[in-house]
Backbone as JSON, one array per atom type, in Angstrom:
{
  "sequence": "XXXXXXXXXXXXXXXXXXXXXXXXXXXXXXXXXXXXXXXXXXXXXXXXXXXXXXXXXXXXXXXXXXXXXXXXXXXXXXXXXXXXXXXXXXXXXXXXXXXXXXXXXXXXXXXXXXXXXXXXXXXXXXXXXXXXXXXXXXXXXXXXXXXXXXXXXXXXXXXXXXXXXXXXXXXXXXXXXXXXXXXXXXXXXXXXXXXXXXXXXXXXXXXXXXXXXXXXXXXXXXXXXXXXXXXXXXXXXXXXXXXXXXXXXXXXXXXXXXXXXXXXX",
  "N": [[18.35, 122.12, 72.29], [19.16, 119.21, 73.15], [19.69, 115.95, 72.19], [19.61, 112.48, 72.64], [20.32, 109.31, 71.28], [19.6, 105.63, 71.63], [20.62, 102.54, 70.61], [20.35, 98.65, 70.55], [21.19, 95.32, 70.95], [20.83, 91.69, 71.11], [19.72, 91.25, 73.69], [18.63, 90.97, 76.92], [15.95, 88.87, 76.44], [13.45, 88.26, 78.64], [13.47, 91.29, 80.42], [13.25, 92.86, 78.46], [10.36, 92.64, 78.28], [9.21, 92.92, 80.19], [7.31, 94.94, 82.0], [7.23, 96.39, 84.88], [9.71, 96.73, 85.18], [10.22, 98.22, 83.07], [8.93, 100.56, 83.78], [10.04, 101.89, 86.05], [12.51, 102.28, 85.01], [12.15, 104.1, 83.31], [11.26, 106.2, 85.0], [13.25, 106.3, 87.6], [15.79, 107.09, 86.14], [15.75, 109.47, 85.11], [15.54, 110.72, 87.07], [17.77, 110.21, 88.15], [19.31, 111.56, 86.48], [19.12, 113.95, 87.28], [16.92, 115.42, 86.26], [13.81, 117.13, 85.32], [10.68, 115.48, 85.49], [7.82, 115.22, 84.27], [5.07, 113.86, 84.28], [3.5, 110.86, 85.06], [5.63, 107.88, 84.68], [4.4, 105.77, 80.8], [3.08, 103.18, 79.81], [3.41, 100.79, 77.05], [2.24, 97.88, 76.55], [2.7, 95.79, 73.2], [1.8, 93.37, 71.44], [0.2, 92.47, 69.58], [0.7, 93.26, 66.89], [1.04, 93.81, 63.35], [3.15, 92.84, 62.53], [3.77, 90.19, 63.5], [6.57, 89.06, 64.85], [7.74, 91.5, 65.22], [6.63, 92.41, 67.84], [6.68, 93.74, 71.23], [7.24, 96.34, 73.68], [5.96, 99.77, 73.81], [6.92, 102.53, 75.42], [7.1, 105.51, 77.19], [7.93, 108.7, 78.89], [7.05, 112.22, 79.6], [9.57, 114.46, 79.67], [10.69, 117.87, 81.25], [10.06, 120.02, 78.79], [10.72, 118.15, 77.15], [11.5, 114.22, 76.45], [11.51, 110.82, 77.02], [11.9, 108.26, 75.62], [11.33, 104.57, 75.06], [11.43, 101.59, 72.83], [10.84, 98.36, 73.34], [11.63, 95.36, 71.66], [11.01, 92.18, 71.71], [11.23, 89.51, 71.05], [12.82, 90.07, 68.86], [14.73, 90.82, 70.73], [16.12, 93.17, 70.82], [16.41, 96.99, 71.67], [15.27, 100.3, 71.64], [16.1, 104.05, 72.44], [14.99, 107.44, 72.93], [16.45, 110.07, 74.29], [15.52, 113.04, 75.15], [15.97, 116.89, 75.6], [16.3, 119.82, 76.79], [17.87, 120.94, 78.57], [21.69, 120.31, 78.97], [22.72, 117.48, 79.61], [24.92, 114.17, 80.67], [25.9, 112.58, 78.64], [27.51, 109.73, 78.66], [27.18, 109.32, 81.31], [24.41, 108.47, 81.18], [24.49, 106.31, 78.9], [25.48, 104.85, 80.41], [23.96, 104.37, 82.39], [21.6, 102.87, 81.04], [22.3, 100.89, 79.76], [23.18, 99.23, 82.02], [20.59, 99.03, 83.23], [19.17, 97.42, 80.4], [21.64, 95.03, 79.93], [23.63, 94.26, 77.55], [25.07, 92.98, 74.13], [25.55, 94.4, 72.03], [25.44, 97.68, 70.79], [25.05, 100.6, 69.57], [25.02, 104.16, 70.1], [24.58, 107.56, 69.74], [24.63, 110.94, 69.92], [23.05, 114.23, 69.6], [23.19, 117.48, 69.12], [20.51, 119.81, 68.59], [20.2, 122.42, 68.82], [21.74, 123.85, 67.55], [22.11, 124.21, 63.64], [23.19, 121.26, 62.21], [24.74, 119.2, 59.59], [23.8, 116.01, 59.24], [26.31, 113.54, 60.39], [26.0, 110.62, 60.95], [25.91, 107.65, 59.19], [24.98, 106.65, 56.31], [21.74, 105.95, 55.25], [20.49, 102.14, 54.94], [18.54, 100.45, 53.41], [17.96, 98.03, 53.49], [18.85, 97.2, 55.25], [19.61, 98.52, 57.6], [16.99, 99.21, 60.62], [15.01, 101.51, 60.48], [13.99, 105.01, 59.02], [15.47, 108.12, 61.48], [13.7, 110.99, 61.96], [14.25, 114.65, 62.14], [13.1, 117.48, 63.07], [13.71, 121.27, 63.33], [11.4, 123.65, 63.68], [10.38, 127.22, 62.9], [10.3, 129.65, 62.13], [7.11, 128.71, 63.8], [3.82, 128.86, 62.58], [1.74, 130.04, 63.9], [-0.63, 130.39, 66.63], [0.05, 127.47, 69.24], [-2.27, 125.13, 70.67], [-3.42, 123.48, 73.62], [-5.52, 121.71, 72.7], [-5.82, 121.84, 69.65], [-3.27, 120.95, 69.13], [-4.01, 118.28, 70.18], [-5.6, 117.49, 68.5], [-3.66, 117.78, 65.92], [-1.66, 115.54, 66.23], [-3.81, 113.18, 66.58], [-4.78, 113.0, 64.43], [-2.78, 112.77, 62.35], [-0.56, 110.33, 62.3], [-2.7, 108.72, 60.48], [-2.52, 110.52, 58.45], [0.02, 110.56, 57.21], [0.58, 108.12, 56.57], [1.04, 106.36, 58.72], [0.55, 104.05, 61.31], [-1.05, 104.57, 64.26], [-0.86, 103.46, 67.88], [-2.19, 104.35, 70.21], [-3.99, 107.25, 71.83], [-3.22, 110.61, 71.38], [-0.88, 112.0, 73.4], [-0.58, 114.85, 75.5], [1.21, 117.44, 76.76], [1.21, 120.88, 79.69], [3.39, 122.63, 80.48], [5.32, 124.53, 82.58], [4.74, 128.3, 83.25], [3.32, 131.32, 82.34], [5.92, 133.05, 80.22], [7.61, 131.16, 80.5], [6.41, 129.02, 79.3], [6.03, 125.97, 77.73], [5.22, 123.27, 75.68], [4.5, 119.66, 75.07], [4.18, 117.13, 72.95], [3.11, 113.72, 71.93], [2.67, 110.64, 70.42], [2.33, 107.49, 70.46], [3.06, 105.39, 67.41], [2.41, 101.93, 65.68], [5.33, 101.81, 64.17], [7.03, 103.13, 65.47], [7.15, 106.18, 67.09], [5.94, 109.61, 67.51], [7.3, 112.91, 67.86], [6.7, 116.18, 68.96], [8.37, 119.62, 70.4], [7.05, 122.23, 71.93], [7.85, 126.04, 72.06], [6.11, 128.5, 73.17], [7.13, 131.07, 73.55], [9.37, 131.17, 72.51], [8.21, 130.56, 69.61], [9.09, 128.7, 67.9], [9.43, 124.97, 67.44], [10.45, 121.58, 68.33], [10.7, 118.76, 66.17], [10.16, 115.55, 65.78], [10.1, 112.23, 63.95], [10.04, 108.87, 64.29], [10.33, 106.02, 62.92], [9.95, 102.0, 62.36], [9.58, 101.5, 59.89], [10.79, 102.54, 56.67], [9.49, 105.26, 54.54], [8.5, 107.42, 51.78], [10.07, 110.39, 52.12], [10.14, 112.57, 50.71], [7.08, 113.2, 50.36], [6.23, 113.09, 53.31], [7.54, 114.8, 55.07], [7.15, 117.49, 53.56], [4.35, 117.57, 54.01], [4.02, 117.26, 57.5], [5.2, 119.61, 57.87], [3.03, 121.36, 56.69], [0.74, 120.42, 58.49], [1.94, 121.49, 60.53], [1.87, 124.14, 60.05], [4.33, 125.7, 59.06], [7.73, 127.17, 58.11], [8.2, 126.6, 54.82], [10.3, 125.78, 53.42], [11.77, 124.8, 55.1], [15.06, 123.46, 56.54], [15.89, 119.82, 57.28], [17.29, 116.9, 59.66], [18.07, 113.58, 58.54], [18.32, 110.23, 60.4], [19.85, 107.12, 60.56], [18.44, 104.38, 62.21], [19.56, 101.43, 63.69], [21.26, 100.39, 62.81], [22.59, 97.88, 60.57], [20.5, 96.17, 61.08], [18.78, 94.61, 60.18], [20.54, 91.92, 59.71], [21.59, 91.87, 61.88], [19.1, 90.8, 63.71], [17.56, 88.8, 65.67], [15.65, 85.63, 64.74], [12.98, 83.23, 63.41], [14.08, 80.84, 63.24], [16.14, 80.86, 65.32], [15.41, 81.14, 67.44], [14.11, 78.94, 67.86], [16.79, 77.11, 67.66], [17.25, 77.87, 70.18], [15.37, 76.7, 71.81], [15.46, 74.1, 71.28], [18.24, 73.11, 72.02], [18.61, 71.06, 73.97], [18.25, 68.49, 72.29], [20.19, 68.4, 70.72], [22.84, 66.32, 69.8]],
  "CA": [[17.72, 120.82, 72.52], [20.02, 117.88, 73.6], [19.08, 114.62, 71.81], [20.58, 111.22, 73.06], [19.76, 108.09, 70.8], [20.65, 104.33, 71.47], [20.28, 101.07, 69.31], [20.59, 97.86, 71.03], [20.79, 94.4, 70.22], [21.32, 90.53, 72.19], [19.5, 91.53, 74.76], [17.92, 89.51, 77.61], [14.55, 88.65, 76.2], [12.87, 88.58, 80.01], [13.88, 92.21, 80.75], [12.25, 93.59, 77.58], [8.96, 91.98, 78.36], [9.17, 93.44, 82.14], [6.82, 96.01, 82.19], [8.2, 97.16, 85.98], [11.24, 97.41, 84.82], [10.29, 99.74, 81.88], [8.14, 101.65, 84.45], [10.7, 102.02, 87.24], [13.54, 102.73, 84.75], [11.53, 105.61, 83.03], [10.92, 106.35, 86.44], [14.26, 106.5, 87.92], [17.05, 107.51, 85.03], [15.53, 111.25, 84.32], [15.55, 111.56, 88.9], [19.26, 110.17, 88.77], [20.16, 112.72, 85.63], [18.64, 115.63, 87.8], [16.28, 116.2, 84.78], [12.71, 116.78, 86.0], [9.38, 114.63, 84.77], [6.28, 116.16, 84.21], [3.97, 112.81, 84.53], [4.13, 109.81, 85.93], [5.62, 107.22, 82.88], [3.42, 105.3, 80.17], [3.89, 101.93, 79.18], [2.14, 100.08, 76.43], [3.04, 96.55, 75.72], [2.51, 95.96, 71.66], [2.24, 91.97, 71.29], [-0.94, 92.49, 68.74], [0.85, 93.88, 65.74], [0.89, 93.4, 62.28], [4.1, 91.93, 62.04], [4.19, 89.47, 65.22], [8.12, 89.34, 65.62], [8.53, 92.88, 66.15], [5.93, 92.36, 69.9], [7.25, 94.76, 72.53], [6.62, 97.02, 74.53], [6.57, 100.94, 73.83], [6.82, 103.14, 76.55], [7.96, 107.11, 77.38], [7.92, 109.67, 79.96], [8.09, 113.64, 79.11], [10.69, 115.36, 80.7], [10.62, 119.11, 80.9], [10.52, 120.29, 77.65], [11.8, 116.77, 76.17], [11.06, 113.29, 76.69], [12.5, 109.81, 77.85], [11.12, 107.06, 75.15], [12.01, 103.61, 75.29], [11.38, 100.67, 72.04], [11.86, 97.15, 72.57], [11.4, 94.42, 70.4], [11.61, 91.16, 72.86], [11.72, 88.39, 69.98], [14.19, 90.51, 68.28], [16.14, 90.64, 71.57], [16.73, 94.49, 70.91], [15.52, 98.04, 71.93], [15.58, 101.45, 70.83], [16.25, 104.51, 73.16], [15.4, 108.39, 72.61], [15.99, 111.12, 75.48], [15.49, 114.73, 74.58], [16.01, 117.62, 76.68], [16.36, 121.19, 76.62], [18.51, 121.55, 79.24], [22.32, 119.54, 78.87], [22.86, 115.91, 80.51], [26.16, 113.8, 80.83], [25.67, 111.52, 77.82], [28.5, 108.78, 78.99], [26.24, 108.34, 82.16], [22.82, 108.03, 80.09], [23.87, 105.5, 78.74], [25.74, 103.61, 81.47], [22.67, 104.01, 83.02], [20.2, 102.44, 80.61], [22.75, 99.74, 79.71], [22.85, 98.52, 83.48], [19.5, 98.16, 83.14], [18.79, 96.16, 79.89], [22.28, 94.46, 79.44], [23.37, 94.08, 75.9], [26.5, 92.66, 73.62], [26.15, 95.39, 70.89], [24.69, 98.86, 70.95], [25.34, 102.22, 69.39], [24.57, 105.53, 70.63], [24.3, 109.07, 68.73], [23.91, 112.37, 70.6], [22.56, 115.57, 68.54], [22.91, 119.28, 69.76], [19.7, 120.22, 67.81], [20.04, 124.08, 68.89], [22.37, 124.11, 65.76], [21.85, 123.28, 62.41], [24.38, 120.79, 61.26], [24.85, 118.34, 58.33], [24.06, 114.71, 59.56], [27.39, 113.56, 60.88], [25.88, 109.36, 60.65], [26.1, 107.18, 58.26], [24.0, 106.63, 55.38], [20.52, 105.05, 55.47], [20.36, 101.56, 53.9], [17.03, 100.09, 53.59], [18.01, 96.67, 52.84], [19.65, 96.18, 56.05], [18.88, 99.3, 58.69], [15.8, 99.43, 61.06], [14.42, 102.49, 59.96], [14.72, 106.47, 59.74], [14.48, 108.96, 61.86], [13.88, 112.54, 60.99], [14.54, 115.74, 63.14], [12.82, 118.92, 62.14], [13.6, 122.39, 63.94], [10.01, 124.41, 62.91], [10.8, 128.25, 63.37], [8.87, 130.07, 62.99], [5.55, 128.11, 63.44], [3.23, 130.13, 62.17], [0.89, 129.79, 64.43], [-0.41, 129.54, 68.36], [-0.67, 126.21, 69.14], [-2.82, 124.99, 72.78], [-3.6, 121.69, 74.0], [-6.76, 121.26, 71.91], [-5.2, 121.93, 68.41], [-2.31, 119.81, 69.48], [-4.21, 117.0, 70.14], [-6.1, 117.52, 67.14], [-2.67, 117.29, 65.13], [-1.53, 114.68, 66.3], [-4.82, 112.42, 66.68], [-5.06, 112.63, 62.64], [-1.1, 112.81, 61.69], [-0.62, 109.24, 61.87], [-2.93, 108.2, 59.34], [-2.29, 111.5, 56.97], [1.21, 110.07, 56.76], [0.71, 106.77, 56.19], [1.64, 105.35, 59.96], [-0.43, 103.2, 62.33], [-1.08, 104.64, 65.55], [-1.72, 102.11, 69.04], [-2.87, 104.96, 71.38], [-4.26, 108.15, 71.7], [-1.97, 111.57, 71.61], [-0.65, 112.92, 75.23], [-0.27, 116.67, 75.39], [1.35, 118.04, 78.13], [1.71, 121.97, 79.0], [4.2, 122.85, 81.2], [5.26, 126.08, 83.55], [3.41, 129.5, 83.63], [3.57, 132.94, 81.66], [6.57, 133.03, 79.26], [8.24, 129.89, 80.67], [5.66, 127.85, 78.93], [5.92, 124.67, 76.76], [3.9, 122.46, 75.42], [5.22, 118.49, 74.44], [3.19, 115.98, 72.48], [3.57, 112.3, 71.56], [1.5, 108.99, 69.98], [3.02, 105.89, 69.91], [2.75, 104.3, 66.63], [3.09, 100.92, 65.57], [6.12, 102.33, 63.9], [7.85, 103.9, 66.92], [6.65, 107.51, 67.66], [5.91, 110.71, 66.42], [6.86, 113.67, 69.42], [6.35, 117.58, 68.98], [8.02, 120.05, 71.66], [6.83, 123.48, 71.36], [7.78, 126.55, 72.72], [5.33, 129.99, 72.01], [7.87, 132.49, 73.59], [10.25, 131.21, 70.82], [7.72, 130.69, 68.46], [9.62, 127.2, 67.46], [9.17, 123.67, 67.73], [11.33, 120.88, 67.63], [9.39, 117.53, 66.16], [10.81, 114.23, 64.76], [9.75, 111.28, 64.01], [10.58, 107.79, 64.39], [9.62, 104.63, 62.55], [11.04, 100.97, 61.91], [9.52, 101.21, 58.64], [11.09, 103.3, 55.5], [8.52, 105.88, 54.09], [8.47, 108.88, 51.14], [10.02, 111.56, 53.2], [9.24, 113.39, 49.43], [5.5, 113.45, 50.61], [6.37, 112.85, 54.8], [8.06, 116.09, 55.69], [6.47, 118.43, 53.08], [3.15, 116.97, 54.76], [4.52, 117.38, 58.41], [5.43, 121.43, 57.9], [1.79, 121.76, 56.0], [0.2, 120.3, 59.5], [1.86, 122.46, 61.71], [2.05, 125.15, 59.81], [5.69, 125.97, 59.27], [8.21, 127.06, 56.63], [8.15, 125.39, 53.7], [11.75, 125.91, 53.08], [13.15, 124.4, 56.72], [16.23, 122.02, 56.45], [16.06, 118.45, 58.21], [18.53, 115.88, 59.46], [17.62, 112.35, 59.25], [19.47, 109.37, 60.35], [19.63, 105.76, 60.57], [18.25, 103.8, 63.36], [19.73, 100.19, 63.73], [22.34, 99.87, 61.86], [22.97, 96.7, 60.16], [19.51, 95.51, 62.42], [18.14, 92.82, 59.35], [21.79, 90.87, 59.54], [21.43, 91.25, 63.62], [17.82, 90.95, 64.5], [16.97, 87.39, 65.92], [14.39, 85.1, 63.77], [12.26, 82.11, 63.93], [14.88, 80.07, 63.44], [16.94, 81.17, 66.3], [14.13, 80.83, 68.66], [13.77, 76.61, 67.35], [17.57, 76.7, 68.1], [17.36, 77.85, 71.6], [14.41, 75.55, 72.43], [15.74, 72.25, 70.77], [19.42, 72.71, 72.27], [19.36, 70.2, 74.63], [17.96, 67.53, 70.8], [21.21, 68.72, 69.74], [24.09, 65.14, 70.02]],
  "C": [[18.77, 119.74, 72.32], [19.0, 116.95, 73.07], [20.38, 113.16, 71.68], [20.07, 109.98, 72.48], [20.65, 106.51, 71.23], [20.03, 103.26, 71.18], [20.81, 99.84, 69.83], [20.48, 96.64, 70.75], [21.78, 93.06, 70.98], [21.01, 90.7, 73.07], [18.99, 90.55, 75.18], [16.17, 90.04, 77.51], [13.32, 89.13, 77.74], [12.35, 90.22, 80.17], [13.52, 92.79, 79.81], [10.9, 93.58, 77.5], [8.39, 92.47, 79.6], [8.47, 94.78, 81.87], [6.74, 96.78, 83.49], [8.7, 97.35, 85.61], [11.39, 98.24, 84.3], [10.08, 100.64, 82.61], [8.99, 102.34, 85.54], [11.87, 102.64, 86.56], [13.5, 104.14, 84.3], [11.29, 106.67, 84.04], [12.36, 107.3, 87.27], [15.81, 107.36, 86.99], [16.83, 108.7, 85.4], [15.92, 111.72, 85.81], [17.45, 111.23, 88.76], [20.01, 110.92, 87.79], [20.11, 113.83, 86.39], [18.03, 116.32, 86.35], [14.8, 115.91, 85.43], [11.94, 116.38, 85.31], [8.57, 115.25, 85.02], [4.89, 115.21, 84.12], [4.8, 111.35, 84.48], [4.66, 108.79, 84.26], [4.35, 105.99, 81.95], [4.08, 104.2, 79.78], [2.52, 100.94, 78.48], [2.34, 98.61, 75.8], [2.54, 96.13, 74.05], [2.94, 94.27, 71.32], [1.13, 91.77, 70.24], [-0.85, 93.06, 66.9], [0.83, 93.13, 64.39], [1.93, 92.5, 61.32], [4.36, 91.33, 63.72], [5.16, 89.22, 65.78], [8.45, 90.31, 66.1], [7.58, 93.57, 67.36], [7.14, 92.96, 69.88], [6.77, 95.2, 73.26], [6.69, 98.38, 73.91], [5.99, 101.75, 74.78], [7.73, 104.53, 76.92], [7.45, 108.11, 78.4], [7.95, 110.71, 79.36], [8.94, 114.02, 80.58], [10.26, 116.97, 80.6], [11.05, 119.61, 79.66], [11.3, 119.43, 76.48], [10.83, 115.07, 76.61], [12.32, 112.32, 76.35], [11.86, 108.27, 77.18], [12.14, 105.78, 75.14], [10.9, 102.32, 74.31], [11.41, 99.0, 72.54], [10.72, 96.0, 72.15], [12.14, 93.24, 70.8], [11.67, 90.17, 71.69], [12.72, 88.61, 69.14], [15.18, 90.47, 69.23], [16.84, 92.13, 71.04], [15.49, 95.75, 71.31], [16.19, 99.36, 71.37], [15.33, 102.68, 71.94], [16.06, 105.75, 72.56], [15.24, 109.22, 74.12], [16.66, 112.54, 75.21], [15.42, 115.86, 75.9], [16.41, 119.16, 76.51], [17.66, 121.72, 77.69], [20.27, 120.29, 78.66], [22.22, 118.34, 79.88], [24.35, 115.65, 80.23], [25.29, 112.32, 80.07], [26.33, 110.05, 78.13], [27.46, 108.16, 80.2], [24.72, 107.99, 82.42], [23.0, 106.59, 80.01], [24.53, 104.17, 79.17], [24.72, 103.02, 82.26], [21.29, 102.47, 82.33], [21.03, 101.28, 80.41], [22.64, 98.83, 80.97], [21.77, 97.98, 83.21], [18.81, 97.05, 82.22], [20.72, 95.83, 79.67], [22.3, 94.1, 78.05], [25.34, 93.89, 75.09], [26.9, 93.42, 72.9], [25.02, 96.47, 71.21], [25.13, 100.06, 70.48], [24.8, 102.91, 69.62], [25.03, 106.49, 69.85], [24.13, 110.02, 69.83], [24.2, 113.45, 69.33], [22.35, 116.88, 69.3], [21.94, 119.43, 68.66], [19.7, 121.97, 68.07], [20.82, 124.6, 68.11], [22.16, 123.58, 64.8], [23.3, 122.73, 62.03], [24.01, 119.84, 60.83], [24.68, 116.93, 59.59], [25.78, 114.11, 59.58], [27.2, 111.67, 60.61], [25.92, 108.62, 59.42], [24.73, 107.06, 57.46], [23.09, 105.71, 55.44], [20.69, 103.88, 54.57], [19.17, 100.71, 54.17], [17.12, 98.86, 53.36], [18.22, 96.08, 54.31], [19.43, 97.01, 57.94], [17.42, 98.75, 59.12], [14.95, 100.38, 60.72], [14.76, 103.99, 59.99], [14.21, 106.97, 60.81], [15.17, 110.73, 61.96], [13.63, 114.05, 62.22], [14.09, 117.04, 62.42], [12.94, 119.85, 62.86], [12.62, 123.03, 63.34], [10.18, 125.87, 63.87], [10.98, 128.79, 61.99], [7.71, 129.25, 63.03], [4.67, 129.46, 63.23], [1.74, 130.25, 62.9], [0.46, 129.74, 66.01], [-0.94, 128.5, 68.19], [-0.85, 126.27, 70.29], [-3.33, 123.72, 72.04], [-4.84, 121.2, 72.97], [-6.19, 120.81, 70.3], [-3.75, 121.25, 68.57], [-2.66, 118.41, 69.63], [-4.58, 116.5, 69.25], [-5.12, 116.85, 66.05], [-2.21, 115.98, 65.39], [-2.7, 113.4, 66.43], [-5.08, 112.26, 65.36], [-3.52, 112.63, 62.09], [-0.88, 111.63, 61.29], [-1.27, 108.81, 60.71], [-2.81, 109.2, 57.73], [-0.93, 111.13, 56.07], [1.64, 108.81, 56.61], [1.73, 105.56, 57.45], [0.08, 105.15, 60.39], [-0.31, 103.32, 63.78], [-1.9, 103.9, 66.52], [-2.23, 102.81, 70.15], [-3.13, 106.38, 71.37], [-3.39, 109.52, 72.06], [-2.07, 111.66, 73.48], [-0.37, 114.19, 75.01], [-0.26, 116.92, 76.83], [1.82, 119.58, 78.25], [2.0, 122.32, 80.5], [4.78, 124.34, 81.82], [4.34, 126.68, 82.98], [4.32, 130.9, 82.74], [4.81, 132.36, 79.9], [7.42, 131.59, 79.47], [7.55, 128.61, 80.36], [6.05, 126.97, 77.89], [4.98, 123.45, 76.44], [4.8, 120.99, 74.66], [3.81, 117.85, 74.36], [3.44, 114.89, 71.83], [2.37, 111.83, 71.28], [2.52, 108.58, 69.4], [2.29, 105.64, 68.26], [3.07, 103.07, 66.1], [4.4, 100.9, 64.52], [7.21, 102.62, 64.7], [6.92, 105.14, 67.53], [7.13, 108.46, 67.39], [5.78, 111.89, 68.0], [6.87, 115.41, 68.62], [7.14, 118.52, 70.29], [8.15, 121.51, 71.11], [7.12, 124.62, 72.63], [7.58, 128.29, 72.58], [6.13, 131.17, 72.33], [9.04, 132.44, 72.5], [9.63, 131.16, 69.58], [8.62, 129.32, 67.68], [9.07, 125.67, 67.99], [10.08, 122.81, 67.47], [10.81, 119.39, 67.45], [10.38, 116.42, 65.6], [9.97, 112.85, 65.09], [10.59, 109.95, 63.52], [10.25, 106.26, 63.85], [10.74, 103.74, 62.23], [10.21, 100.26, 60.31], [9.51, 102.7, 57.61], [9.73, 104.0, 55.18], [9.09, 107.3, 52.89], [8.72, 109.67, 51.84], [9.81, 112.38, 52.25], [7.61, 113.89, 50.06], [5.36, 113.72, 52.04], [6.51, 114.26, 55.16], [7.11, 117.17, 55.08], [4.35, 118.55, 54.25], [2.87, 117.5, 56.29], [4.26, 118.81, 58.33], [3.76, 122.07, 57.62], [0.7, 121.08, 57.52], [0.73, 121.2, 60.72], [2.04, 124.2, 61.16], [3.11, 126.29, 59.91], [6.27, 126.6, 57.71], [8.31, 126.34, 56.15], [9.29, 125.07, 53.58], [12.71, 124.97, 54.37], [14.07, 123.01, 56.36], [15.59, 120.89, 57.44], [16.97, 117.68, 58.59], [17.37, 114.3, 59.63], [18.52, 111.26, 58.49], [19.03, 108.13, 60.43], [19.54, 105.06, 61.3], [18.66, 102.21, 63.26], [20.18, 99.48, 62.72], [22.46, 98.06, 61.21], [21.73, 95.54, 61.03], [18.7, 94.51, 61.29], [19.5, 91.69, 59.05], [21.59, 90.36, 60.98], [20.56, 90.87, 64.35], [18.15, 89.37, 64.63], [15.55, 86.94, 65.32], [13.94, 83.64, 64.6], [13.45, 80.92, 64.23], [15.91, 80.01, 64.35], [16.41, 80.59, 67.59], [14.01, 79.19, 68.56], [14.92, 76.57, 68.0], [17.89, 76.54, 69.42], [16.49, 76.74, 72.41], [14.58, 74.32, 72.07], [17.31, 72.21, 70.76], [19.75, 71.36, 72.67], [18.5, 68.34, 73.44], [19.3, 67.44, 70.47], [22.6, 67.54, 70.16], [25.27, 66.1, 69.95]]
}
């Protein structure tokens, strides 16, 4: 499992608010990787939340055996990028791609071979000043068959067992025939999003989740394995989404400056 992350920031406000654009880019990227989609893409604009600066949009596609999510956070003037995949991609023109489309002055990117276990390679989480974690679990063996019902199930109560706030109801999608089957599942939460991709001829799963708010991964993960019914024992990696993103985010006072330039002698 190929995993491609990217963290963006100065973006053009407009172009995060464009719900074509999200829809067309989700749309287009995965056809110009040669990575195939398995439904058409979802887009949910998020201007109702509980903290009213971080409005957006969130919006994701699955891919075969992966998925193609996309964050942003138009008053912050940044977005947040994950695209997962089972098969390899050409990371360099990911994320020439997605840059084209939102333009941006600063941005880091991460890619993760998840079909090995290795030590987090990123830097260290700091909660004072990062956006939030996010946590990568390989589950193998699940101990369990899972089908679309009991998938939706999990995820339709996960959110609130773990102390997130979900804005829409799970998707479960189940993909080819016989042994070439898979099964991927997502819900947005007002957090980011929590995805699942399972596959019963391996008897594995690979799940992570994503929030832009800190949580007990003490109680989170243990929690997590005890819903899908996994080893107790399984390692994790988790890393740091948006680096230095409470020094860089844009505030109220930014927003006054732009609108009372032309006050300014």
């Amino acid at each position: 499992m190929y995993h491609y992350m990217l963290d963006s920031y100065n973006c053009f406000k407009t172009r995060l608010e464009d719900t074509a654009l999200i829809f067309e880019i989700l749309e287009r990227i995965p056809f110009e990787m040669g990575i195939k989609t398995t439904m058409p893409p979802f887009v949910l604009p998020y201007f109702n939340g509980v903290i009213p600066e971080d409005c957006g949009i969130s919006a994701f596609i699955f891919l075969e055996g992966g998925h193609f999510t996309i964050h942003t956070f138009s008053y912050r003037e940044c977005y947040f990028v994950d695209f997962v995949s089972p098969k390899p991609f050409d990371k360099e023109e990911l994320s020439k791609l997605i840059t084209r489309a939102f333009p941006t002055d600063m941005y880091n990117n991460y890619y993760l071979d998840r079909r090995e276990h290795t030590e987090s390679i990123f830097k260290e989480i700091d909660e004072e000043n990062d956006f939030g974690p996010h946590v990568f679990l390989e589950i193998n063996p699940i101990n369990k068959k899972l089908d679309m019902d009991y998938l939706f199930n999990i995820f339709d109560n996960m959110p609130k067992e773990i102390g997130m706030t979900p804005i829409m109801r799970p998707y479960i999608v189940k993909n080819g025939e016989g042994d070439n089957v898979t099964y991927s599942s997502l819900t947005m939460i007002a957090e980011s999003h929590i995805s699942l991709h399972y596959f019963p001829k391996e008897n594995k799963g690979y799940f992570d989740i994503f929030s832009c708010r800190f949580f007990d991964k003490a109680f989170v993960l243990p929690k997590i394995i005890e819903i899908l019914d996994g080893d107790k024992n399984l390692d994790y990696t988790i890393i740091s989404r948006g680096s230095k993103y409470h020094k860089l985010k844009k505030s109220k006072e930014n927003k006054i400056d732009y609108s009372h330039q032309w006050l300014i002698k």
